[in-house]
N, C-alpha and C positions, 0 to 999 in steps of 0.2 A: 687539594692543598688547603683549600678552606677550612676544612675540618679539621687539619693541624692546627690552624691558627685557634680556632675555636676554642680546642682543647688548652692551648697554650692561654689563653685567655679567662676561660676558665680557673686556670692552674692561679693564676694572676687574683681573680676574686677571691681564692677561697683564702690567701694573705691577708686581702684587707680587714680592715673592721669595719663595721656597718657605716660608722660617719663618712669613711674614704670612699665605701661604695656609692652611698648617696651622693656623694659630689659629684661623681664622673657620670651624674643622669643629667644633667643642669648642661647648656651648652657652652657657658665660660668654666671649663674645667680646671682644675687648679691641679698644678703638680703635686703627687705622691714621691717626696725626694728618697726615703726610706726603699721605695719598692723600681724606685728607677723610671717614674711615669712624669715625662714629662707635660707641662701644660699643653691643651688645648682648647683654643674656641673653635666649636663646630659652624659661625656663623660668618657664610662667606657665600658671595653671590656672582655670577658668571651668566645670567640669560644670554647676551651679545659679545662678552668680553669680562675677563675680569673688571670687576666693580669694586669701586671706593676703596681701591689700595692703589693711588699712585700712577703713573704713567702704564697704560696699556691698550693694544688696539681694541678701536672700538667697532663692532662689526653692525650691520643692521640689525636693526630691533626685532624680534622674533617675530612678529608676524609679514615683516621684508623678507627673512629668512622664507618663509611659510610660502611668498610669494613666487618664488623659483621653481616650487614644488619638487624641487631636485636634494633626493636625500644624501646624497655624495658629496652634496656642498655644505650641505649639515655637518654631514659628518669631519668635512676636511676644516670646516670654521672653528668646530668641538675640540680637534685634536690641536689646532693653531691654539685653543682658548686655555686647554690644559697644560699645553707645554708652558704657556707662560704663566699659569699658574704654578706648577711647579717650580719654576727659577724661583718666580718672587717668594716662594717659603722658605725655597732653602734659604733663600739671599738672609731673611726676616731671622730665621731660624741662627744664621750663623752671628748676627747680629744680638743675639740676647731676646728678641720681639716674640713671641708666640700667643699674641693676642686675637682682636676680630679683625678680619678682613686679611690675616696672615697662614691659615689653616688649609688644609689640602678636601675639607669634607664641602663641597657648593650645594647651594640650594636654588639650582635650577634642573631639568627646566619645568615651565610651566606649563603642562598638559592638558591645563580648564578646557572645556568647549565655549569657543566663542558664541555664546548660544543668543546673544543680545549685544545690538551694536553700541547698546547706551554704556554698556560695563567701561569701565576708564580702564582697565588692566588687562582689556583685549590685546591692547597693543605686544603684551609679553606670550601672548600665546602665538599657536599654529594654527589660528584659525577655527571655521563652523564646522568643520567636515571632521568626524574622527577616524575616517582613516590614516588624511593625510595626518592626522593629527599623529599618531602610531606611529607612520612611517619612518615623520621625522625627527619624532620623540624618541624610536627607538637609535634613532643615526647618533644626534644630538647624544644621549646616555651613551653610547659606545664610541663615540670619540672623545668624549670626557675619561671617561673608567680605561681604555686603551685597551691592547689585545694581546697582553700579555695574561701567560695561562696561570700565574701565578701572586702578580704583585697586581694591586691598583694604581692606575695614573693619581687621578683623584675617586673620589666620592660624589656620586650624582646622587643630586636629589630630587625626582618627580615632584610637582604638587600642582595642587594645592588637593587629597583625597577626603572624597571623591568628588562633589558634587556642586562648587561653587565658580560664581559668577556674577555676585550683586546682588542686591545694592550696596556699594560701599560702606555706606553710611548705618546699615542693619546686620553688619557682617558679624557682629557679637552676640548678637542674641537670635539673629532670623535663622526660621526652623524650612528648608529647602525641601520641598515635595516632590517626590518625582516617583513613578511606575516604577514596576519593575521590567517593564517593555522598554523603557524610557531607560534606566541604568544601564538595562544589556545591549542595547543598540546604539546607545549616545554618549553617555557618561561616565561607561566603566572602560571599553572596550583597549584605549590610549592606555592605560595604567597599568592594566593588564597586559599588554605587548612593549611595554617598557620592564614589568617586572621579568616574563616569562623569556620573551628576546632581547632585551638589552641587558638583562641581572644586575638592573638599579640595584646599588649596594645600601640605600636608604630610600625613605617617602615620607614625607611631608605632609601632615594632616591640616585638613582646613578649619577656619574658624565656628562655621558654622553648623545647625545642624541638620542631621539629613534623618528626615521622616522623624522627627522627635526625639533623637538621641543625638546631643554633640560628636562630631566627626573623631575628636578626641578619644573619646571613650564608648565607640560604640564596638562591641564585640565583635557584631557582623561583618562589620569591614572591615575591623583590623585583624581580626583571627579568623574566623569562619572561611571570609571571602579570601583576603591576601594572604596569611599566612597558611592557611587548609587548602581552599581552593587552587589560589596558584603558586602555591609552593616558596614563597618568600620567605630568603632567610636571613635577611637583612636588619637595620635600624630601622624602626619608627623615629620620628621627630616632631614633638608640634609644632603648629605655627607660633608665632613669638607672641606670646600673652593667652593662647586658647585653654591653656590651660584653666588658668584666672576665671575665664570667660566659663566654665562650667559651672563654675558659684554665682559670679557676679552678673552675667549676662543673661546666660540660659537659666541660669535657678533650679537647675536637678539636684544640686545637693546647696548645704546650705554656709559649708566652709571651705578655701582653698585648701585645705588637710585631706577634707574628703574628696575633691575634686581628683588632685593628689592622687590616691591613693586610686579613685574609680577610672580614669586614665590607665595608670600603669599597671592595672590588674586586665586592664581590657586590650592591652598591649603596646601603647605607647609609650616607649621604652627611654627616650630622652626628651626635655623638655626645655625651647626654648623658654626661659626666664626665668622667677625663681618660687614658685609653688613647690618646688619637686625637693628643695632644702628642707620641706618640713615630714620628707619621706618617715624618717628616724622614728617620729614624735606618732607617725601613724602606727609603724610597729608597733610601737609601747601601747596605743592604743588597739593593737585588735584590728584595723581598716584594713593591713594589707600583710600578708607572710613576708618574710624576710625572704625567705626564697622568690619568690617574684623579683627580688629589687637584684639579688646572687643572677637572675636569667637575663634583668634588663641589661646589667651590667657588663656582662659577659660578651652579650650582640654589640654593644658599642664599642668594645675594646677589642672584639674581631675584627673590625673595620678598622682599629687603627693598626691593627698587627700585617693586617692586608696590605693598607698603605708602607709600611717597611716602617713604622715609628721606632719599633724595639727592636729594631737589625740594625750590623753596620748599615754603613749610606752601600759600600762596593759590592754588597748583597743586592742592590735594589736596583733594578735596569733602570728607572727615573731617576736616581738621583744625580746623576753627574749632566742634564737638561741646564746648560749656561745660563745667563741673566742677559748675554746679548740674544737671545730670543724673542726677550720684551721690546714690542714693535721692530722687528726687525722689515727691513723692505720687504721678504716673502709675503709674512702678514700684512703690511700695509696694501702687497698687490693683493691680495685675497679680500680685502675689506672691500677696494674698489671694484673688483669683480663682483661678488659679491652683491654690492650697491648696485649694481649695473642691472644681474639677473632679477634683482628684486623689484626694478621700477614697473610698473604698469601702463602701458599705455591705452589709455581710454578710448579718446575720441583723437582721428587726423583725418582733415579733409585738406590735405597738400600741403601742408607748411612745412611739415616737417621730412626729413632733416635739413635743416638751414645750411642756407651755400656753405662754401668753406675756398671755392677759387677768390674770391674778393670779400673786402671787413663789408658786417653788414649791422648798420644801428640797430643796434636792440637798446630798450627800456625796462631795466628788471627795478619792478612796483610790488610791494605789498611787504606785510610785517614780519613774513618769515626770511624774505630772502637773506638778512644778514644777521641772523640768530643761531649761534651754535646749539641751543637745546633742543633744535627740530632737528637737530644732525642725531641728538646722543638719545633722547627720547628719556624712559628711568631705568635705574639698574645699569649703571654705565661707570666706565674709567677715567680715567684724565687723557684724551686723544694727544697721540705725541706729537700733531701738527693740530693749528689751528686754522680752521680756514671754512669760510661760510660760503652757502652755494653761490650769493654776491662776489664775493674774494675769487673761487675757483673761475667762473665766468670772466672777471675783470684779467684772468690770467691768460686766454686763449687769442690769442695775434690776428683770429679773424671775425673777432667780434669788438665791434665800438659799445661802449656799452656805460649809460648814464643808469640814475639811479634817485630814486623817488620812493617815500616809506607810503604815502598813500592814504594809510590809516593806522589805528594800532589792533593788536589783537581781537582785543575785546572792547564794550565800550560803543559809544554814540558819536561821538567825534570825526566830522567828514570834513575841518577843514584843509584835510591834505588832497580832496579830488582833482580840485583844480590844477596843481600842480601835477598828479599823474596822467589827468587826458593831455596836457600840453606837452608830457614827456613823451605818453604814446603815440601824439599827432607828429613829434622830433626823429621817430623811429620807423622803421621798415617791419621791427614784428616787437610785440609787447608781450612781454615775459611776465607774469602775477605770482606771484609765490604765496598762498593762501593754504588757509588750513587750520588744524589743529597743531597743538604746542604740549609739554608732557607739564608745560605750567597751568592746563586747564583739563588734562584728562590723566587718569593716573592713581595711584592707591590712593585709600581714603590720609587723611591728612597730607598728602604728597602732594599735593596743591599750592600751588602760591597764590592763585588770586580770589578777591574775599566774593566776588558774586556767584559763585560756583553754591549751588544749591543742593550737592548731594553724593559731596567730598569724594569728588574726579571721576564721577560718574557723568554722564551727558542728559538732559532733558528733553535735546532737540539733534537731527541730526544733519541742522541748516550749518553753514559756515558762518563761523559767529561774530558776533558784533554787528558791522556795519560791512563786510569783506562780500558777500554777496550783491549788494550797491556801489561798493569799489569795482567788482567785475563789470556790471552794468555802465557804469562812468565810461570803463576803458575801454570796451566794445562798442559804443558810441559812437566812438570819434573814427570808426573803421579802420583801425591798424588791426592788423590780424592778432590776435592772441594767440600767446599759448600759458596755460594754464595748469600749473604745476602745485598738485596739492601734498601737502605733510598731515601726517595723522597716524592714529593705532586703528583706523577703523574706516566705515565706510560714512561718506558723506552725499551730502543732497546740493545739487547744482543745476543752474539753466545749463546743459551739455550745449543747447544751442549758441551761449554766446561765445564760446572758443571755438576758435580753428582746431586746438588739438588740446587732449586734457592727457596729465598724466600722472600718477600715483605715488609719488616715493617714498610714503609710509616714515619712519625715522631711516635717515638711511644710512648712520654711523659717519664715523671720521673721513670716510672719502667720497663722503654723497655728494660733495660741491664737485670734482673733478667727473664722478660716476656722469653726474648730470650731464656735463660738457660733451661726456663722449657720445651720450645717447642721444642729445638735440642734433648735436653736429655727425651724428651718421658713423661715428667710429666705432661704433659697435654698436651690435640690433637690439632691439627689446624685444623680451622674452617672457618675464614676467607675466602671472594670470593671480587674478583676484583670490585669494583664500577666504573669503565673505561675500556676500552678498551686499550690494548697495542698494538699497530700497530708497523709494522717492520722498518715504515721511515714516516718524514715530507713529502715525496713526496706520500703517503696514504691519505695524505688531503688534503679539498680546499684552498685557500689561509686564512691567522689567522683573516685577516679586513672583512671577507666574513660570514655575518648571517644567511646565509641559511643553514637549517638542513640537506640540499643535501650533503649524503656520510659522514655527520656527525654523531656517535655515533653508538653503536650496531642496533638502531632501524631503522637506514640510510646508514650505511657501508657496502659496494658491494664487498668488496675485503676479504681474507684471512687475517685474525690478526695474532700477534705474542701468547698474550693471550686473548682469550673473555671479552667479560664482563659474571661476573658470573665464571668466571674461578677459582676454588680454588681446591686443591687436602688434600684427609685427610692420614693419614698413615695408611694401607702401598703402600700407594701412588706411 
C-alpha cells in the first residue's frame, strides 16, 4: 500500500511548481489551496506524552520508561500517547488550527546512547545499553505508527542520527569521533532496529558532526547506510536549525544556499527551519537538480497520504479516535502504573514499607518534594491533575505528615537546616526529596538557572547545591531516612546516610500518588537502573571523548556506586 501512496504522491509533485514544491520541504508547510494540500507543521513532540498542546497525560520521562525494562509498557504508553495525539488533531484540525504542536508527524523518540551521565538530554533517552535501547525504541515506534497494515497512527520520528550526546553547549559546530567498532556496536545498532523492525516512518538528523561531515549532509549515513543498507523509505528531517549550522557552525560550505542544497542532495529531504526556502534560488544556481527537490517532496507527501490527510476521514481507521481519550482514567491509571514500574529502589535496610495499620509521622524535607517540574521533567504536556509528591503524600489517611523545604535547589543557602533536623527529630521516618530538576539539566538553552555552565549539561555528578549537607543534617538527628531522588540520570551520594534510597527519575503526572503506593507496600518495586551510577566525574573519560573506552557497564573497569541492572525488590 505504500507504494500506492507513493505513487499517488508522486502524481501530486509533478502538479506543483517548483515554489509549491520547495515549500512542503520546510516544516511549517503552507497550504497548496489550488491542489487541495492542506497545511501542515511537521513539529510536534510526544517523548512521555503529547507535548505543548494543551491538557494531556503526562507519562514518565523516558529514561523511568527505560527503567521498567519492559517493552510492552512501552509499547501500551506509545499507543495511550498516540491515541491522544490523534483526537487532539482532529479536534485542532476541525477547528480551523493546523499549526505546531497540532500535527500527527512526532519527533520522538529519542534513541542517543546514554553514553555520559553529564549530557542533560539523557533524561529523554533509554538509557547506556543499546539493546535495551532497540527494544524499547522499537516498542515505543510501533505504538505510535499502530498496526494497521495500511494507514499510520501518527509518524515517529527516531533521533537524534546518529551519533550525538554532548556537550550541549558545542552541539553546532562539534565534530563527534567515533570507530567504526564503536558505531556498529553502540551507536547505530538502536536506529537500525527502529528503522528495519519498527518501519519509522521518518529520522531525525543530529546537529552535529560525525567524523567531519555534518550529520545533516553526510551521504554515508543518510544514503549509503539508512536508506542502502537498511532499506529506509521514509522522511529525513533535520534537527531544527542544523541546517544553518552547516555554514554557520561547522563551516563546510560558506552560505545557507549551499548548505541548502549539500543537505538535500545528501538526502535530507525536510528541513526543520528555514534554509530550505532558498531551495528555488539553488536551482537557478546549478547547486542542486530539480529532481532531487521532485524526490524530497514526494517522500514527505507519502507520509502524509499514509496518515489519511488526502482521504475521506471514514476511509481512515484513526479518525473517528474521540477527544474524551485525552486523559481519560485508563491513561491516568497507565501513567501511575507506569510511575510505579519505573521507580528504583536502591538501598533498604528495613524501613521500608512504612506501617499502614496505624498514622505514622513522617517529615517530607527538601526542594523537590513540592515541585511539579520533577514530575514533568522536559518535552511534557499540561498534567490534567496537579499534585506534587508533598500533595500526594499529604492525601494518604496513614501518614501525618509535616513539611519543611530545607534548602533550595541550587545555591549556598543552609538557613532552612535547622528547621528540617527539628522536623526530622518531630517524626518516626524522614522523607528527603533531593535531586535533580529539568530546571538544571536539560537541552542546551532549556535551562532556567544562570550558574549552569554548560547549557543543561552537568559538571559534577554530586547533588547539587548544598542538598548533600541537608542529607547529613537529617541523618544526624537519627530518624531513619528515606531518601528519594529525582533526576535524568545517575547521581553520587553517602548510600550510608539512608535507611533506604530510591530513584524516581521524572516520573510524570502520577509520580506523587505512584510514590504513596511504593513506600506504603501497595505495590512492589520493580524497577532496575538503565545507567550506571558511578561514585565521581573522575570514573570517566573526558564528556567531548566518543570513545566507548570505560564507557557504560559493557566498558567500565572500575567499581560503581549502583550497576546498571541494579534495582532491589522488598524486603530488600
Amino acid at each position: 500500500m505504500t507504494a500506492a501512496f507513493h505513487e499517488r504522491a508522486r502524481e501530486l509533485v509533478a502538479k506543483m511548481t517548483l515554489a509549491e514544491k520547495v515549500s512542503q520541504l520546510v516544516n511549517a508547510s503552507p497550504a497548496i489551496e489550488r491542489l487541495g494540500v492542506p497545511a501542515h507543521d511537521w513539529w510536534n513532540e510526544c517523548l512521555h506524552g503529547v507535548a505543548r498542546a494543551g491538557i494531556a497525560t503526562v507519562f514518565p520521562q523516558a529514561i523511568g520508561l527505560a527503567a521498567s525494562f519492559d517493552a510492552g509498557l512501552v509499547r501500551r504508553v506509545a499507543t495511550a500517547i498516540s491515541d491522544e495525539a490523534r483526537a487532539k488533531h482532529h479536534e485542532a484540525a476541525r477547528a480551523g488550527f493546523r499549526g505546531q504542536y497540532a500535527g500527527l508527524t512526532f519527533w520522538s523518540p529519542n534513541l542517543n546512547l546514554y553514553r555520559d551521565p553529564r549530557w542533560g538530554r539523557g533524561q529523554e533517552t533509554y538509557g547506556e545499553d543499546p539493546d535495551l535501547t532497540a527494544r524499547l525504541g522499537v516498542a515505543f515506534v510501533r505504538g505510535l505508527q499502530g498496526d494497521d497494515p495500511t494507514w499510520l497512527k501518527v509518524v515517529a520520528t527516531p533521533k537524534h542520527f546518529a551519533v550525538h550526546s554532548g556537550p550541549e553547549a558545542l552541539r553546532h559546530s562539534f565534530d563527534a569521533r567515533a570507530t567504526r567498532p564503536d558505531l556498529a556496536s553502540s551507536y547505530l545498532p538502536q536506529f537500525e532496529a527502529a528503522v528495519r523492525d519498527g518501519k519509522a516512518a521518518s529520522i531525525m538528523t543530529a546537529y552535529n558532526r560525525l567524523n567531519g561531515e555534518p550529520c545533516s549532509s553526510s551521504r554515508w549515513l543518510l544514503d549509503e547506510l539508512l536508506r542502502g543498507a537498511w532499506g529506509f523509505d521514509g522522511v529525513v528531517v533535520s534537527d531544527c536549525g542544523a541546517i544553518d549550522d552547516i555554514a554557520g557552525g561547522h563551516k563546510v560550505v560558506a552560505t545557507r544556499m549551499e548548505a541548502a542544497a549539500r543537505a538535500l542532495a545528501a538526502g535530507c529531504d525536510l528541513e526543520c527551519g528555514g534554509s530550505y526556502r532558498q531551495l528555488a534560488d539553488a536551482v537557478a544556481a546549478g547547486l542542486v537538480g530539480e529532481q532531487v527537490i521532485d524526490r524530497a517532496a514526494a517522500r514527505v507527501l507519502t507520509a502524509r497520504f499514509r496518515l489519511g490527510v488526502f482521504d475521506p476521514p471514514s476511509a481512515v481507521v484513526y479518525s473517528d479516535i474521540p477527544p474524551s481519550v485525552v486523559a481519560c482514567a485508563e491513561h491516568v491509571a497507565l501513567a501511575r502504573e507506569a510511575a510505579r514500574r519505573s521507580a528504583v529502589l536502591l538501598v533498604n535496610n528495613g524501613v521500608l514499607p512504612l506501617r499502614r495499620d496505624r498514622r505514622v509521622r513522617v517529615a517530607v524535607i527538601g526542594p523537590n518534594a513540592d515541585d511539579m517540574d520533577v514530575l514533568c521533567g522536559n518535552y511534557h504536556g499540561t498534567p490534567s491533575r496537579a499534585l506534587t509528591l508533598l500533595a500526594a503524600l499529604r492525601e494518604e489517611p496513614s501518614l501525618e505528615v509535616s513539611h519543611v523545604r530545607g534548602c533550595e535547589l541550587v545555591g549556598g543557602d543552609r538557613s532552612g537546616f535547622a528547621g528540617a533536623a527539628s522536623a526530622a527529630r518531630s517524626a518516626e521516618v524522614a522523607i528527603l526529596v533531593l535531586g535533580l530538576s529539568p530546571r538544571i539539566e536539560g537541552e542546551e538553552s532549556g535551562v532556567e538557572l544562570a550558574d549552569q555552565k554548560s547549557s543543561g549539561d552537568r559538571d559534577t555528578l554530586d547533588l547539587p547545591g548544598v542538598q548533600a549537607e541537608l542529607l547529613a543534617a537529617v541523618a544526624q538527628t537519627g530518624t531513619p531516612v528515606v531518601l528519594v531522588l529525582t533526576g535524568g540520570g545517575c547521581l553520587a551520594f553517602d548510600a550510608g546516610l539512608a535507611r533506604a534510597a530510591l530513584m524516581i527519575w521524572y516520573p510524570g503526572q502520577e509520580g506523587g500518588p505512584a510514590l504513596a503506593d511504593l513506600l506504603l507496600g501497595r505495590a512492589p518495586f520493580s524497577g532496575r537502573l538503565p545507567v550506571t551510577f558511578y561514585h565521581s566525574v573522575t570514573d570517566l573519560p573526558p564528556f567531548e571523548d566518543y570513545s566507548m573506552e570505560r564507557r557504560t557497564h559493557r566498558f567500565f573497569r572500575g567499581t560503581p556506586l549502583f550497576p546498571f541492572g541494579h534495582g532491589l525488590v522488598y524486603p530488600g
